[in-house]
N, CA, C and O atoms as a GROMACS GRO file, in nm:
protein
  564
    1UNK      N    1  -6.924   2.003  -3.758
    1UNK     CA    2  -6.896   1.871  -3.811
    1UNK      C    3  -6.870   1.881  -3.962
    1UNK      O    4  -6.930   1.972  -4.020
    2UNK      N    5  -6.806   1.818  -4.018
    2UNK     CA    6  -6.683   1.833  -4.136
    2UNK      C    7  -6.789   1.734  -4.212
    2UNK      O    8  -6.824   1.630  -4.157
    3UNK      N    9  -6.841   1.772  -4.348
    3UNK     CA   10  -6.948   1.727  -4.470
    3UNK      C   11  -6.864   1.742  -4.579
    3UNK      O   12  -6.812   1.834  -4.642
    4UNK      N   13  -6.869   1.594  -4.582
    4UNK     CA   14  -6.804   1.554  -4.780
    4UNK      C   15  -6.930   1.564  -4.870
    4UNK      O   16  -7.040   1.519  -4.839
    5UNK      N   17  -6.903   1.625  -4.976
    5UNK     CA   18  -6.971   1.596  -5.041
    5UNK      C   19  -6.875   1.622  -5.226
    5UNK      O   20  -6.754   1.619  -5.248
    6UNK      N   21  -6.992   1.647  -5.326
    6UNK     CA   22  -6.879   1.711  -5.456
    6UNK      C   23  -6.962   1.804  -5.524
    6UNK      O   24  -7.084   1.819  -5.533
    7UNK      N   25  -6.849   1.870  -5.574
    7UNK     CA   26  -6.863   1.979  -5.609
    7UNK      C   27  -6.839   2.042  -5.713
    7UNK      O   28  -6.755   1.973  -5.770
    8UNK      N   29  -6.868   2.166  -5.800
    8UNK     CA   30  -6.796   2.174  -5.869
    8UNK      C   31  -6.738   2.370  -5.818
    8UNK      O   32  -6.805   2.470  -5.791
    9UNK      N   33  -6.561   2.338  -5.827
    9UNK     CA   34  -6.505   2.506  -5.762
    9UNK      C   35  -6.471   2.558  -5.862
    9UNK      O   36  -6.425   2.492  -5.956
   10UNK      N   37  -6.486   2.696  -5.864
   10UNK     CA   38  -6.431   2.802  -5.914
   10UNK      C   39  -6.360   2.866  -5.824
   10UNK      O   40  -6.402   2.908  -5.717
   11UNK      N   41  -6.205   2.879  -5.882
   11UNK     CA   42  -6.095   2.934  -5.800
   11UNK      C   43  -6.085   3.071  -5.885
   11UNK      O   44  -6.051   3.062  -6.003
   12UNK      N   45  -6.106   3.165  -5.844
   12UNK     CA   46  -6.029   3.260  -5.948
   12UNK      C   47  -5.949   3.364  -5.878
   12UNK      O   48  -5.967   3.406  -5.763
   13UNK      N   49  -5.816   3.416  -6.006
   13UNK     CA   50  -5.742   3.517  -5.919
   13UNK      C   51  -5.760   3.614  -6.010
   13UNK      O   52  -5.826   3.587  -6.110
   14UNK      N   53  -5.696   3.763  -5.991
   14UNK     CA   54  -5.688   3.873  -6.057
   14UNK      C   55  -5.542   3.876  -6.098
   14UNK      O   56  -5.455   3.860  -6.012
   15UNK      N   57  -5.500   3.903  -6.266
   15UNK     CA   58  -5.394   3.912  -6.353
   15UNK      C   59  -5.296   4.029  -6.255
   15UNK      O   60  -5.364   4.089  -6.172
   16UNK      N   61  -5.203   4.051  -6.256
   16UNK     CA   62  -5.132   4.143  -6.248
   16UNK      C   63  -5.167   4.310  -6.108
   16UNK      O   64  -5.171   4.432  -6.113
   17UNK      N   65  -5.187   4.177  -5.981
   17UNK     CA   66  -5.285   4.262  -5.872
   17UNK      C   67  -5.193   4.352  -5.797
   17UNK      O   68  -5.214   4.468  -5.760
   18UNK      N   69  -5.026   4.238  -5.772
   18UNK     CA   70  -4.928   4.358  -5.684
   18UNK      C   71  -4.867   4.465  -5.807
   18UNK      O   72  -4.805   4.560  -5.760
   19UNK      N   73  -4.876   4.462  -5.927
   19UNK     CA   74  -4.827   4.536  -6.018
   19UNK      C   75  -4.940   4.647  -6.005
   19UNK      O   76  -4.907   4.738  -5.929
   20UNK      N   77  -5.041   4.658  -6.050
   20UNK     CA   78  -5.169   4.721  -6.035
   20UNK      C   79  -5.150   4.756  -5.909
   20UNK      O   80  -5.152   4.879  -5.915
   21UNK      N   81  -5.134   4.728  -5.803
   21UNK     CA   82  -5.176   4.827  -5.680
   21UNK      C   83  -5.052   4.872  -5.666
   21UNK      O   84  -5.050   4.992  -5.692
   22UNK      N   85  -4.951   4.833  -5.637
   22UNK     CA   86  -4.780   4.946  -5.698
   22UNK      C   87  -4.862   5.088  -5.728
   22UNK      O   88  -4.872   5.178  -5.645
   23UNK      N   89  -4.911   5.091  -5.842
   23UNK     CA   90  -4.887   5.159  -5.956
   23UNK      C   91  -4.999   5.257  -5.884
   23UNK      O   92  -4.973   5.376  -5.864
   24UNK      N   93  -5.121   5.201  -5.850
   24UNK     CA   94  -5.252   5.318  -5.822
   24UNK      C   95  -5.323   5.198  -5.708
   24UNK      O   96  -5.403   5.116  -5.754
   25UNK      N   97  -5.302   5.195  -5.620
   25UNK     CA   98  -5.336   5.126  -5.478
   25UNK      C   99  -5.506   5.151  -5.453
   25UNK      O  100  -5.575   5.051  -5.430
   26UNK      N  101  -5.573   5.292  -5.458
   26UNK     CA  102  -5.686   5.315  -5.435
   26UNK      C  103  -5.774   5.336  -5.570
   26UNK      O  104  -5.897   5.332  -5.568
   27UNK      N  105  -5.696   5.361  -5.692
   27UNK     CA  106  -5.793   5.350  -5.837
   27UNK      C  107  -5.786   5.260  -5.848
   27UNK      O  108  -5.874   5.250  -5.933
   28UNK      N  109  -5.724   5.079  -5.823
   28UNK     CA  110  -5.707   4.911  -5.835
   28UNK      C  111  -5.806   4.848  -5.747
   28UNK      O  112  -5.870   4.744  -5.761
   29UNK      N  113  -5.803   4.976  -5.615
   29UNK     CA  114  -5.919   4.853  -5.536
   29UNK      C  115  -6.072   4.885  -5.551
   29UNK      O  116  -6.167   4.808  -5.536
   30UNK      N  117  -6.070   5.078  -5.598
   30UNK     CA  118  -6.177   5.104  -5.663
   30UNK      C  119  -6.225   5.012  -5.740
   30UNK      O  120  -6.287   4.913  -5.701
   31UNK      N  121  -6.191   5.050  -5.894
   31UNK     CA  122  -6.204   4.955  -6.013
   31UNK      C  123  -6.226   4.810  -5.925
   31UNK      O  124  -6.347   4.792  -5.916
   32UNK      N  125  -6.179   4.744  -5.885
   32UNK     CA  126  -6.208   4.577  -5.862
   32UNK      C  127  -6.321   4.547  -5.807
   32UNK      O  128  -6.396   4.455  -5.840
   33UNK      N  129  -6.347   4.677  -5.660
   33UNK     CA  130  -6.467   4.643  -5.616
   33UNK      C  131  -6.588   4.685  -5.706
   33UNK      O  132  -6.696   4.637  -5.674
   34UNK      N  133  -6.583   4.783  -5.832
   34UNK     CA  134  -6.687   4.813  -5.849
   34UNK      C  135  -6.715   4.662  -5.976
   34UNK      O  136  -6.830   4.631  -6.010
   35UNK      N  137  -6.592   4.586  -6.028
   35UNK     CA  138  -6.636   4.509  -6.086
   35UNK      C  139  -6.680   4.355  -5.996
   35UNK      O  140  -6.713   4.249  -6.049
   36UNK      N  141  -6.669   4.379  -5.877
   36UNK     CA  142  -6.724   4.239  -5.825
   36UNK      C  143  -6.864   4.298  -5.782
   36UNK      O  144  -6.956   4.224  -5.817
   37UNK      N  145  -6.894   4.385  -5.732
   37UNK     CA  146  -7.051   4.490  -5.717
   37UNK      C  147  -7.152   4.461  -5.840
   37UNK      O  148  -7.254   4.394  -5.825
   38UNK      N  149  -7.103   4.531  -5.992
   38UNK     CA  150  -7.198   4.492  -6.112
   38UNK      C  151  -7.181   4.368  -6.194
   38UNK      O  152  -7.254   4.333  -6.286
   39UNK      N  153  -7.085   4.312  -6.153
   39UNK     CA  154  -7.049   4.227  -6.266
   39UNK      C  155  -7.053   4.050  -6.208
   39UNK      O  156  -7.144   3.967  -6.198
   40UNK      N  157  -6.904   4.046  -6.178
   40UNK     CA  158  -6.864   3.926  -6.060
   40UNK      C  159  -6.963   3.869  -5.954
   40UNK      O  160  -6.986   3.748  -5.950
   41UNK      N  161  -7.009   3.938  -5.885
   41UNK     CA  162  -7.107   3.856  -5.790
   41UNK      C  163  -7.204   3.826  -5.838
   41UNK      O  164  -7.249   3.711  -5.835
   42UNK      N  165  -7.267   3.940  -5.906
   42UNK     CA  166  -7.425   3.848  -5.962
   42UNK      C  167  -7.420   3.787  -6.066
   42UNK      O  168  -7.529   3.742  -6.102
   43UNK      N  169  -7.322   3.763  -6.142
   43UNK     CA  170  -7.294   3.637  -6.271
   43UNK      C  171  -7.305   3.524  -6.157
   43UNK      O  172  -7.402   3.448  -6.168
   44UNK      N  173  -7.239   3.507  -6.076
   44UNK     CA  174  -7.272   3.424  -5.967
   44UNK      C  175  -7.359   3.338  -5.880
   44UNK      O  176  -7.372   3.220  -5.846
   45UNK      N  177  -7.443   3.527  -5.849
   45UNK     CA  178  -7.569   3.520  -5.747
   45UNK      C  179  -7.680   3.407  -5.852
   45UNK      O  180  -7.752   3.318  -5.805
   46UNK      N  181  -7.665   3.447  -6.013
   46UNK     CA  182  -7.755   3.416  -6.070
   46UNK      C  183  -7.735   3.297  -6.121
   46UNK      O  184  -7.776   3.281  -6.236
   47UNK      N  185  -7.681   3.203  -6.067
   47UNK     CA  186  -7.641   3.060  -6.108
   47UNK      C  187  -7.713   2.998  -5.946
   47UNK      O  188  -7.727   2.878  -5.922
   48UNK      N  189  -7.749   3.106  -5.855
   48UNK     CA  190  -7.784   3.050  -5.744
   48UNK      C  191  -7.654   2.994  -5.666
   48UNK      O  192  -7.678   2.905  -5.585
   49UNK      N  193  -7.546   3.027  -5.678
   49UNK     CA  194  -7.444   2.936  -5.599
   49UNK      C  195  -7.372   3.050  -5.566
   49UNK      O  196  -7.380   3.153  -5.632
   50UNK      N  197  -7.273   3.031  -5.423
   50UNK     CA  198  -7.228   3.100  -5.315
   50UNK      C  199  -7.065   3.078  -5.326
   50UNK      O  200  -6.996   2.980  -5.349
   51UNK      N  201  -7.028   3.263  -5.290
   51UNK     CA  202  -6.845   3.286  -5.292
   51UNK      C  203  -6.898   3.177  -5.084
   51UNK      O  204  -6.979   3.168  -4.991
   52UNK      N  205  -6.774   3.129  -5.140
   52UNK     CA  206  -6.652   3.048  -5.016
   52UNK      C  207  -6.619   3.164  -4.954
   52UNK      O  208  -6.678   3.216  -4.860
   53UNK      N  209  -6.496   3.215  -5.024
   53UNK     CA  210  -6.419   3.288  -4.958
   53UNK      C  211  -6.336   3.405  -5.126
   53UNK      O  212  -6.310   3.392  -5.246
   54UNK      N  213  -6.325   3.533  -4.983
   54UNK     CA  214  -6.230   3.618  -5.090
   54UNK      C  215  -6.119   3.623  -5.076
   54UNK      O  216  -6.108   3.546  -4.981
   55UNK      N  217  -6.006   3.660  -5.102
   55UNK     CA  218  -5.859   3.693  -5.086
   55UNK      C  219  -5.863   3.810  -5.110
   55UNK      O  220  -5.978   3.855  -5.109
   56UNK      N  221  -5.793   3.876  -5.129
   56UNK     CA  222  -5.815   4.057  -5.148
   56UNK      C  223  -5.812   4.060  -5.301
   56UNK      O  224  -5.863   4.163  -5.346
   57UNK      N  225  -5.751   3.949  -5.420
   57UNK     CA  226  -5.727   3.964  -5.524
   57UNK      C  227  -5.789   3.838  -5.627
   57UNK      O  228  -5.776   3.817  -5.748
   58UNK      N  229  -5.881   3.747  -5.493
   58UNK     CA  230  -5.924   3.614  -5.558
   58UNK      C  231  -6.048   3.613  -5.484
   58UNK      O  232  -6.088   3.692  -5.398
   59UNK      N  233  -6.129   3.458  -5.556
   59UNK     CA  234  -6.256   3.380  -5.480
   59UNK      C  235  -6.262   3.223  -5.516
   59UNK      O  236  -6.214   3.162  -5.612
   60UNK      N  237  -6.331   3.184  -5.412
   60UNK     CA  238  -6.354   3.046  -5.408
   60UNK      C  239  -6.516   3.057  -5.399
   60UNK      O  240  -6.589   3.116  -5.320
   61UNK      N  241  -6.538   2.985  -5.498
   61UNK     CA  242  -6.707   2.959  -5.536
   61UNK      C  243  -6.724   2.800  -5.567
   61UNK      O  244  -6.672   2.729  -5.653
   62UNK      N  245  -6.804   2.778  -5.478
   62UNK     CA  246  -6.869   2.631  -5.484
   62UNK      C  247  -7.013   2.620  -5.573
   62UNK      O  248  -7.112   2.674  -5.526
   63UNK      N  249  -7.020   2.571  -5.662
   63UNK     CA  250  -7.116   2.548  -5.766
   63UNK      C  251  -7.191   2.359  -5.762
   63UNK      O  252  -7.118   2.261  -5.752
   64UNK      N  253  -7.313   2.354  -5.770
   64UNK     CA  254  -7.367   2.240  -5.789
   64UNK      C  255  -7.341   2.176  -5.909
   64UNK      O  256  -7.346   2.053  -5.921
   65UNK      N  257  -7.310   2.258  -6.007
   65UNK     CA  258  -7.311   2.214  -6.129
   65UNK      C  259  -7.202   2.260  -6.213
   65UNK      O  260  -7.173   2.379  -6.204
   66UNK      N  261  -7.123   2.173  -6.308
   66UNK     CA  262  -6.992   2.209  -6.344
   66UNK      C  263  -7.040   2.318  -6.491
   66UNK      O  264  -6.982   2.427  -6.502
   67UNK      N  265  -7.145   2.277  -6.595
   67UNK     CA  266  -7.190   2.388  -6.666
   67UNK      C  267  -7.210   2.519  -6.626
   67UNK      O  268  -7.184   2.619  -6.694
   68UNK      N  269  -7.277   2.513  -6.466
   68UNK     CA  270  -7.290   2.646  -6.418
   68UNK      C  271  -7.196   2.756  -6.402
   68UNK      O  272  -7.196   2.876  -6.431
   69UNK      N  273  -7.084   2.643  -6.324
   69UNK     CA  274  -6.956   2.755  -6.297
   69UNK      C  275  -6.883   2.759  -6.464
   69UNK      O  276  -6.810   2.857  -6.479
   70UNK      N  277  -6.892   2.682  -6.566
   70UNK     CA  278  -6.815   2.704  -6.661
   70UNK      C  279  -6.897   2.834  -6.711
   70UNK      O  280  -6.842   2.940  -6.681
   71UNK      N  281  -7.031   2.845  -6.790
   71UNK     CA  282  -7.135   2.927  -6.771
   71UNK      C  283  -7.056   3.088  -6.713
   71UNK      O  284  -7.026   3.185  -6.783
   72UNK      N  285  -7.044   3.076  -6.615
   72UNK     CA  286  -7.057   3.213  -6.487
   72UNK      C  287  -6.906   3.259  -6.502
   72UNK      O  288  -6.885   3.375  -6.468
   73UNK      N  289  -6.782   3.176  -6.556
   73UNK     CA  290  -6.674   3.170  -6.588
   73UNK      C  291  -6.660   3.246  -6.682
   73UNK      O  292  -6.571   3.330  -6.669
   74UNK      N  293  -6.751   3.242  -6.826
   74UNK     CA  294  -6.731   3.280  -6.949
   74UNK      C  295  -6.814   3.382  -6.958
   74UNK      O  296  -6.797   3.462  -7.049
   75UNK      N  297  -6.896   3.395  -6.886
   75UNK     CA  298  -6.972   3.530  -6.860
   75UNK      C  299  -6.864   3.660  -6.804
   75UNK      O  300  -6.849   3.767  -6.863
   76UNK      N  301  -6.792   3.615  -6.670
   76UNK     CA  302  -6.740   3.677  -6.628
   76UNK      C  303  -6.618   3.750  -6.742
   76UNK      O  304  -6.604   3.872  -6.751
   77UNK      N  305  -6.545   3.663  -6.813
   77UNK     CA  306  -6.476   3.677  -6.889
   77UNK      C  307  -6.463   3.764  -7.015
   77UNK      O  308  -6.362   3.826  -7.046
   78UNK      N  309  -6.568   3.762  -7.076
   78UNK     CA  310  -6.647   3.809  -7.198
   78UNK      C  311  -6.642   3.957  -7.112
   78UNK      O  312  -6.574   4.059  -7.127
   79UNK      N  313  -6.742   3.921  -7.021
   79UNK     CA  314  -6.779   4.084  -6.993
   79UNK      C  315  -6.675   4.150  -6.913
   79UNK      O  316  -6.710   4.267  -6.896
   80UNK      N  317  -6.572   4.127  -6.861
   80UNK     CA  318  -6.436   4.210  -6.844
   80UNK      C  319  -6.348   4.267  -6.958
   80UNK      O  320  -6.276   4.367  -6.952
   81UNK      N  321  -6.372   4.175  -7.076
   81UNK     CA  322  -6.355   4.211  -7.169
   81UNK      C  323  -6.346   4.326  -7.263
   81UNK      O  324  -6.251   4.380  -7.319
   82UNK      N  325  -6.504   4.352  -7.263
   82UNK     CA  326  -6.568   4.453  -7.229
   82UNK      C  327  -6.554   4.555  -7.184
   82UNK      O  328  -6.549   4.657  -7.253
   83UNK      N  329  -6.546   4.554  -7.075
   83UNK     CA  330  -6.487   4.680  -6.988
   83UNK      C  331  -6.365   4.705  -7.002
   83UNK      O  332  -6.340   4.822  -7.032
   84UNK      N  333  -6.252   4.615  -6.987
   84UNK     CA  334  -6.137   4.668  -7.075
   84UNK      C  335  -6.079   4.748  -7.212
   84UNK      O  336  -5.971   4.798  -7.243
   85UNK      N  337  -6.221   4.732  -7.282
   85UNK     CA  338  -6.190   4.799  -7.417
   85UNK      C  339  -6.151   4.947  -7.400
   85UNK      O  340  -6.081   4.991  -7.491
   86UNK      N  341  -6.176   5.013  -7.324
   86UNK     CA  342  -6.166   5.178  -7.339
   86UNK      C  343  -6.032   5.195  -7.221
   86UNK      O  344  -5.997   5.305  -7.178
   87UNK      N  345  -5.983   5.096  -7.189
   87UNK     CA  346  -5.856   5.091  -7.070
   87UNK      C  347  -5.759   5.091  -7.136
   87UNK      O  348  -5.754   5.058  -7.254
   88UNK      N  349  -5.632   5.142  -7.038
   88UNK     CA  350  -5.501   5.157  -7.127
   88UNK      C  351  -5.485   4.974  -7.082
   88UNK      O  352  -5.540   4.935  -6.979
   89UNK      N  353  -5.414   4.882  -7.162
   89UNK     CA  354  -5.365   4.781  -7.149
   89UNK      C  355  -5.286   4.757  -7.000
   89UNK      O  356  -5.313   4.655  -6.936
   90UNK      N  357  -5.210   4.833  -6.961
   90UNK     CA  358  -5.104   4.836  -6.813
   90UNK      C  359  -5.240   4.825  -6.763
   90UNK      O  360  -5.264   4.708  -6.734
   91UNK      N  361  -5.351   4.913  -6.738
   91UNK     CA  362  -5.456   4.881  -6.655
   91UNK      C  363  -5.536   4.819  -6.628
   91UNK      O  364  -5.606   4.841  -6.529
   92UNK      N  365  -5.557   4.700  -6.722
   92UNK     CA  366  -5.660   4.602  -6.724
   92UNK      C  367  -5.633   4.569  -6.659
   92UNK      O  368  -5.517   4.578  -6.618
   93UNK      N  369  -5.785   4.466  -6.572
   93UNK     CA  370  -5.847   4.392  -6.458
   93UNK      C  371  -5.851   4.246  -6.536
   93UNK      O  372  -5.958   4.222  -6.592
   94UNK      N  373  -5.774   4.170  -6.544
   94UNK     CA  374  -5.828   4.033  -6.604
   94UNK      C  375  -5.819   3.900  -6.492
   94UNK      O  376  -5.746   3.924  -6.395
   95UNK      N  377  -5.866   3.801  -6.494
   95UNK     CA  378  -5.903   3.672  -6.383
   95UNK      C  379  -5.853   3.579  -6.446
   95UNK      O  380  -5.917   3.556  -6.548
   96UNK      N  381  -5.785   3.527  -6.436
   96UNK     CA  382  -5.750   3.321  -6.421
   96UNK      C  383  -5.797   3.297  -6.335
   96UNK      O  384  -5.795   3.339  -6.219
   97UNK      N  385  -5.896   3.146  -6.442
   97UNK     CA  386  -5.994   3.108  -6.318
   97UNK      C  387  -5.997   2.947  -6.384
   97UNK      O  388  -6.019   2.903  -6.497
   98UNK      N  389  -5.959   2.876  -6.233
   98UNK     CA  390  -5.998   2.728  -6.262
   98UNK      C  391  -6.094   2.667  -6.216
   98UNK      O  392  -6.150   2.711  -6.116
   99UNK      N  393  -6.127   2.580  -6.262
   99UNK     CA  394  -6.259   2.458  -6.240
   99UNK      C  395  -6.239   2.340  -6.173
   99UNK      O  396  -6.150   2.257  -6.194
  100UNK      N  397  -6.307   2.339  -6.110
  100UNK     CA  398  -6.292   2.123  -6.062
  100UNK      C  399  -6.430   2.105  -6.076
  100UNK      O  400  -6.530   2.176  -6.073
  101UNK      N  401  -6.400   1.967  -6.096
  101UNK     CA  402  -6.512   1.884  -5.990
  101UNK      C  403  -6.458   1.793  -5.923
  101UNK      O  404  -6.381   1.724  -5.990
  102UNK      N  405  -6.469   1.757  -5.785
  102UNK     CA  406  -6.450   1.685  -5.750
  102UNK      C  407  -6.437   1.676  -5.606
  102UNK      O  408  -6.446   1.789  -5.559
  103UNK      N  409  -6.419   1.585  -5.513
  103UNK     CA  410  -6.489   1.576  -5.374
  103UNK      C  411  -6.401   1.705  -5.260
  103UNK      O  412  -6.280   1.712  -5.236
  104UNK      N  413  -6.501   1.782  -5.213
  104UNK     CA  414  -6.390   1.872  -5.129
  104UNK      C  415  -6.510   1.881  -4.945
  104UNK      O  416  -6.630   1.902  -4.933
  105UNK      N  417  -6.440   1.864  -4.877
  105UNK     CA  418  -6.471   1.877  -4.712
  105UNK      C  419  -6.541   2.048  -4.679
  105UNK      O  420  -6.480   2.153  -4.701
  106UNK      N  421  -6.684   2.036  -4.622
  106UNK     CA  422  -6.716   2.147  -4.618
  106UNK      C  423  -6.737   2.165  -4.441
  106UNK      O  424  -6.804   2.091  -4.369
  107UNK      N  425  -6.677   2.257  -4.410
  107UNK     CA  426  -6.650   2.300  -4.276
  107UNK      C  427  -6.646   2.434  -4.231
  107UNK      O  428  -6.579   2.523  -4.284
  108UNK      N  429  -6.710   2.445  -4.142
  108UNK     CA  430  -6.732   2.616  -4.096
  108UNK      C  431  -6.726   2.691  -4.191
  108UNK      O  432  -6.657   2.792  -4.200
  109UNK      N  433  -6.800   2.645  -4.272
  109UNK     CA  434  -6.833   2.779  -4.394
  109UNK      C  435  -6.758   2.762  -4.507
  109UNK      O  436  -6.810   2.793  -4.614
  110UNK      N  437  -6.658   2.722  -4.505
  110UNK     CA  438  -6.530   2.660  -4.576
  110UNK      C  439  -6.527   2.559  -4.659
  110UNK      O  440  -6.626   2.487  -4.655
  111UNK      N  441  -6.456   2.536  -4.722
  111UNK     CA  442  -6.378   2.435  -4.838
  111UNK      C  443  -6.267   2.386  -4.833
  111UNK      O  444  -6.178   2.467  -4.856
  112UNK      N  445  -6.214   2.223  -4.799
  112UNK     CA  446  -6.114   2.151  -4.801
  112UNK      C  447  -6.092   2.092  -4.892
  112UNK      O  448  -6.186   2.058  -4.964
  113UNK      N  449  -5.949   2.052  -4.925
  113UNK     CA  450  -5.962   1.901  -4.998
  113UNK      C  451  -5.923   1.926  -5.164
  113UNK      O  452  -5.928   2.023  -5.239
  114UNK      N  453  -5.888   1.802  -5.176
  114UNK     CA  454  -5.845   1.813  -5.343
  114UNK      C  455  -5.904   1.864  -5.414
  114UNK      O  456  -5.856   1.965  -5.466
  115UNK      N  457  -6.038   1.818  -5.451
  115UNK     CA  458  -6.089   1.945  -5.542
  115UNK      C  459  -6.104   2.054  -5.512
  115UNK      O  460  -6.174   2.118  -5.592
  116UNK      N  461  -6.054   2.126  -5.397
  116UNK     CA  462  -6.024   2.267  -5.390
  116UNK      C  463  -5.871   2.297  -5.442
  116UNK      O  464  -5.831   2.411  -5.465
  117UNK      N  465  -5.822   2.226  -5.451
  117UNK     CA  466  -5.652   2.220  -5.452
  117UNK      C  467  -5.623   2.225  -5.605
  117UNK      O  468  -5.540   2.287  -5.672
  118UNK      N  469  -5.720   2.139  -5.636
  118UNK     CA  470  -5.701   2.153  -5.774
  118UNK      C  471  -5.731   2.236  -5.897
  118UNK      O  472  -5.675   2.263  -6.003
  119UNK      N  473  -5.856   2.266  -5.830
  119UNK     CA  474  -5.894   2.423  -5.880
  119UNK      C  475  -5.800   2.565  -5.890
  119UNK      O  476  -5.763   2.647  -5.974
  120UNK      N  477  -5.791   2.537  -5.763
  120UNK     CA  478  -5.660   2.647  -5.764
  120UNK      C  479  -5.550   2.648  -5.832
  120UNK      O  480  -5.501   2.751  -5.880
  121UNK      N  481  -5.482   2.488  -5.847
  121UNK     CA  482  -5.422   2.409  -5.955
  121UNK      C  483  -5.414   2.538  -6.064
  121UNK      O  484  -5.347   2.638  -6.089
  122UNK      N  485  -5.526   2.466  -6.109
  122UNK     CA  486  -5.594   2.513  -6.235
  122UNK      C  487  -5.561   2.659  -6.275
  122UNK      O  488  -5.482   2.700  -6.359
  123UNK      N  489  -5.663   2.742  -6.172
  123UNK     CA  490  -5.627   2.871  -6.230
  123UNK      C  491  -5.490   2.922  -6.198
  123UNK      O  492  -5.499   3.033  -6.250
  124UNK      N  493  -5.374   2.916  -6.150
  124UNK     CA  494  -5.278   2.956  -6.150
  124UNK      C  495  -5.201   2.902  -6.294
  124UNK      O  496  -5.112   2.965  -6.350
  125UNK      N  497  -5.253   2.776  -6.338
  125UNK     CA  498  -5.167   2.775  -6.499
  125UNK      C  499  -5.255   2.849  -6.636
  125UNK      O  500  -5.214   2.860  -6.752
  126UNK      N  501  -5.404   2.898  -6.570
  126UNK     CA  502  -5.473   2.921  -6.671
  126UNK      C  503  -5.355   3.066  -6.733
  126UNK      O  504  -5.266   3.115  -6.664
  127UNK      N  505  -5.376   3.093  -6.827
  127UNK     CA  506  -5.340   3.247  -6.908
  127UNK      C  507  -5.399   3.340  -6.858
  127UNK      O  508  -5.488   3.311  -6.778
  128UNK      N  509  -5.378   3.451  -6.879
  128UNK     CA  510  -5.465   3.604  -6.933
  128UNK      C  511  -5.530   3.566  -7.049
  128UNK      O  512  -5.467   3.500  -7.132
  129UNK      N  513  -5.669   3.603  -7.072
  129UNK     CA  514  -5.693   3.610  -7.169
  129UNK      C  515  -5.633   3.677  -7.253
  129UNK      O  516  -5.572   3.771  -7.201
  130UNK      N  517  -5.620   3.667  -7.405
  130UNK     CA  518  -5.543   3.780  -7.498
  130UNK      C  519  -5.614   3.880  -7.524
  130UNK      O  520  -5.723   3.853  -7.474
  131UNK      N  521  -5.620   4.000  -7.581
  131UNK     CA  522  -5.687   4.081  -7.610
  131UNK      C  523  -5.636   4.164  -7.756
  131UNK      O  524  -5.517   4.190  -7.767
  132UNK      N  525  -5.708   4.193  -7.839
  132UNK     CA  526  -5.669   4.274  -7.978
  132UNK      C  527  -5.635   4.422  -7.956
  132UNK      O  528  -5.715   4.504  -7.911
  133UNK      N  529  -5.513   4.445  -7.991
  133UNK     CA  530  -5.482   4.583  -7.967
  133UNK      C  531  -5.524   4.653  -8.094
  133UNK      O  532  -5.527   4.573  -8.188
  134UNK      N  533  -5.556   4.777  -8.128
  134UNK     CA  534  -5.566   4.886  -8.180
  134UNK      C  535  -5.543   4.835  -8.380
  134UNK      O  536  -5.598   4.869  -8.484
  135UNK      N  537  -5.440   4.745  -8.345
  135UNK     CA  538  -5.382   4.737  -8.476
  135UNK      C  539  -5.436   4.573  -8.541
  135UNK      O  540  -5.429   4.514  -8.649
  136UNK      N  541  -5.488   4.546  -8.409
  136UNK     CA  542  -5.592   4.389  -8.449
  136UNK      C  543  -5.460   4.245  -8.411
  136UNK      O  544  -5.491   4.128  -8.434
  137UNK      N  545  -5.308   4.286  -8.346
  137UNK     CA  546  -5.231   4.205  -8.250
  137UNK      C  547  -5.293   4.138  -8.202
  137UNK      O  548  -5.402   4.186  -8.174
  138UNK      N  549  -5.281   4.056  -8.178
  138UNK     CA  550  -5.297   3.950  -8.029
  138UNK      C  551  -5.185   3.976  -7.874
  138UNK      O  552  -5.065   3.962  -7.893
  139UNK      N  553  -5.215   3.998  -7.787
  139UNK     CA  554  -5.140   4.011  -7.659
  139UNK      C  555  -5.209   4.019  -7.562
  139UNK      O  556  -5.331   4.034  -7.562
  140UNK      N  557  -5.134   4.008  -7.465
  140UNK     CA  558  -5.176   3.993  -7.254
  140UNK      C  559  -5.099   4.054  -7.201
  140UNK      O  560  -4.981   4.044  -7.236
  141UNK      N  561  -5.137   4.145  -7.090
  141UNK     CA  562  -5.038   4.194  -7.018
  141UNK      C  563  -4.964   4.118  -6.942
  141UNK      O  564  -4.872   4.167  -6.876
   0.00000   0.00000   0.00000
């Protein structure tokens, strides 16, 4: 039976995923899983709130609270960051990730409905974050 309620989603995708797996197919899915293993899930786990669903290159996370997922957002962010520093640029792992709040249908485990739609919205216009190259530039792959 199909439960409205609201929410707040985190849609997120991975920057540049069919380019990246082109290029190194099993060092892309390495690298990704080991950053949803230390990093991605338990920024997550530790907000107490649960992945929806994965895509091979995205997630859908339903959050009680819209600070939380913004929170777990900028965590995630910062600390990819991070890990990118010692990467050649072509290789960075970076996420666009959007936010809602707002009413979405929860069903067999699942997520319906505009504020899922819109989330997704969202992160597909978000950017790459920029990052400082070597010479203190601004750019995104």
């Amino acid at each position: 039976m199909a439960e409205r309620r609201l929410a707040a989603i985190l849609a997120a995708d991975m920057v540049g995923y069919s380019r990246l797996m082109e290029a190194d197919e099993v060092g892309t899915l390495a690298r990704l899983k080991t950053h949803r293993l230390e990093l991605i899930d338990p920024a997550i786990s530790k907000q107490r709130e649960r992945i929806i669903k994965t895509t091979g290159d995205g997630l859908l996370v339903e959050f009680q609270s819209v600070a939380d997922a913004v929170q777990c957002a900028v965590e995630i962010q910062h600390r990819m960051m991070r890990r990118n520093a010692d990467v050649a640029p072509s290789r960075w792992i970076q996420f666009r990730i959007g936010i809602n709040l707002g009413d979405v249908i929860f069903e067999e485990n699942d997520l319906f409905g505009d504020g899922v739609n819109v989330a997704a919205r969202l992160q597909e216009l978000a950017g790459a974050r920029p990052y400082r190259s070597a010479s203190g530039g601004l750019f995104a792959p």
